[in-house]
C-alpha positions, 0 to 999 in steps of 0.5 A: 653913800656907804663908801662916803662914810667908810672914808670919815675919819671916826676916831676921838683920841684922848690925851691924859696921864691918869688912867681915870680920866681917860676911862672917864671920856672914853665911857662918856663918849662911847655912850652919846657918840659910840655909833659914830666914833670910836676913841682912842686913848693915849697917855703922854704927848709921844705915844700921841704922836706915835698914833697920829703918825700911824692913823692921822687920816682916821682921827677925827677930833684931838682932846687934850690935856695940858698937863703931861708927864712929858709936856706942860701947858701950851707946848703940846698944843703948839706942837700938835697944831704946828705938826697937825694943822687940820686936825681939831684940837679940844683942851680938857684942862683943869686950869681956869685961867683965862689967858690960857683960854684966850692963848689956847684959842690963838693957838688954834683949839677949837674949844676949852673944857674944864676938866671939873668932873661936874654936870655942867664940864660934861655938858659943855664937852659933850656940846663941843664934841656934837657941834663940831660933828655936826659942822657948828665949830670952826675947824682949823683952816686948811694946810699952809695957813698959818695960826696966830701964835704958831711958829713957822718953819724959819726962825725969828732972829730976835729969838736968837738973840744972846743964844750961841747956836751954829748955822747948822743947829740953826738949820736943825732947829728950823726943821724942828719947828717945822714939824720934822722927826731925826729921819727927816731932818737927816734926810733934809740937811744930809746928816748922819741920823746919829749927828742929827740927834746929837745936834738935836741934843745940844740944842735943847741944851742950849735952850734948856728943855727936855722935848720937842714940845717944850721946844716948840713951845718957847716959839710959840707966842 
């Protein structure tokens, strides 16, 4: 039963630009979950998905905050759930509006904290967090199913309507939205790494973003 145990994934990670908040969880939960987990901090979306592309297999439970220095509402949680399927996200937020609730939730989160500092904000986390321990919250369904509100790895052409993309950047922007980085999209269309991140480049352009998860974000409703 040992060896079981060894092979759980153990480790939270905390996704928040202010260094405040991210102490705040950590010593919150190393103080009621300590003995089981251990957490992890990461402050914007791209060292986030640095870890997770290092100890994806380690990493039991995602909290997420909306608002990152390199990421703004939804998109970060699309790109996660879209790159991520499996891995159970909880919104830590200090929005309060309710079609963000209810748009998060389509997208797969498991639960929406409000990020208020006060008892019952704390409370509510450290409910999720136990429930979800213990098997009470619904985790994500297996690979290969789709979310509401995720985007497939094909794109819709109605979104494409009006917007002057090649049918290579169409190919590229695909495998973006399928989850892949420059290298893999190399590998998969034969490009140069070099054309891929000018292509890359262009496309967001085109769309006018700055990243992948804002990209990403636009398909996900």
């Amino acid at each position: 039963m040992a060896n079981d145990n060894i092979l759980q994934p153990r480790t939270i990670l905390a996704i928040d630009d202010h260094e405040l908040v991210r102490v705040g969880l950590r010593s919150v939960l190393l103080q009621h979950f300590g003995e089981r987990y251990r957490v992890e901090e990461a402050q914007s979306l791209e060292e986030a998905l640095v870890c997770l592309k290092e100890r994806a297999g380690d990493i039991f439970l995602i909290l997420l905050d909306l608002h990152l220095g390199d990421t703004r509402g939804l998109a970060g949680l699309a790109l996660l759930r879209q790159r991520y399927p499996d891995l159970p996200v909880i919104v830590v937020s200090g929005l309060q509006d309710e079609k963000v609730r209810e748009k998060a939730a389509m997208l797969g989160a498991v639960a929406f904290v409000n990020k208020g500092g006060d008892a019952g904000s704390l409370a509510g986390l450290l409910e999720a967090v136990d429930a979800l321990a213990r098997g009470q919250l619904p985790r994500p369904p297996a690979s290969g199913a789709q979310q509401p509100g995720t985007c497939a790895g094909s794109v819709d052409a109605s979104r494409l309507s009006g917007v002057a993309l090649s049918k290579r950047q169409i190919q590229v922007l695909e495998l973006i939205l399928a989850g892949h980085d420059n290298s893999q999209i190399a590998e998969e269309t034969g490009l140069a790494l070099g054309s891929v991140k000018n292509c890359v480049s262009s496309i967001f352009l085109v769309f006018n973003v700055r990243s992948r998860a804002e990209l990403v974000g636009l398909f996900a409703g």
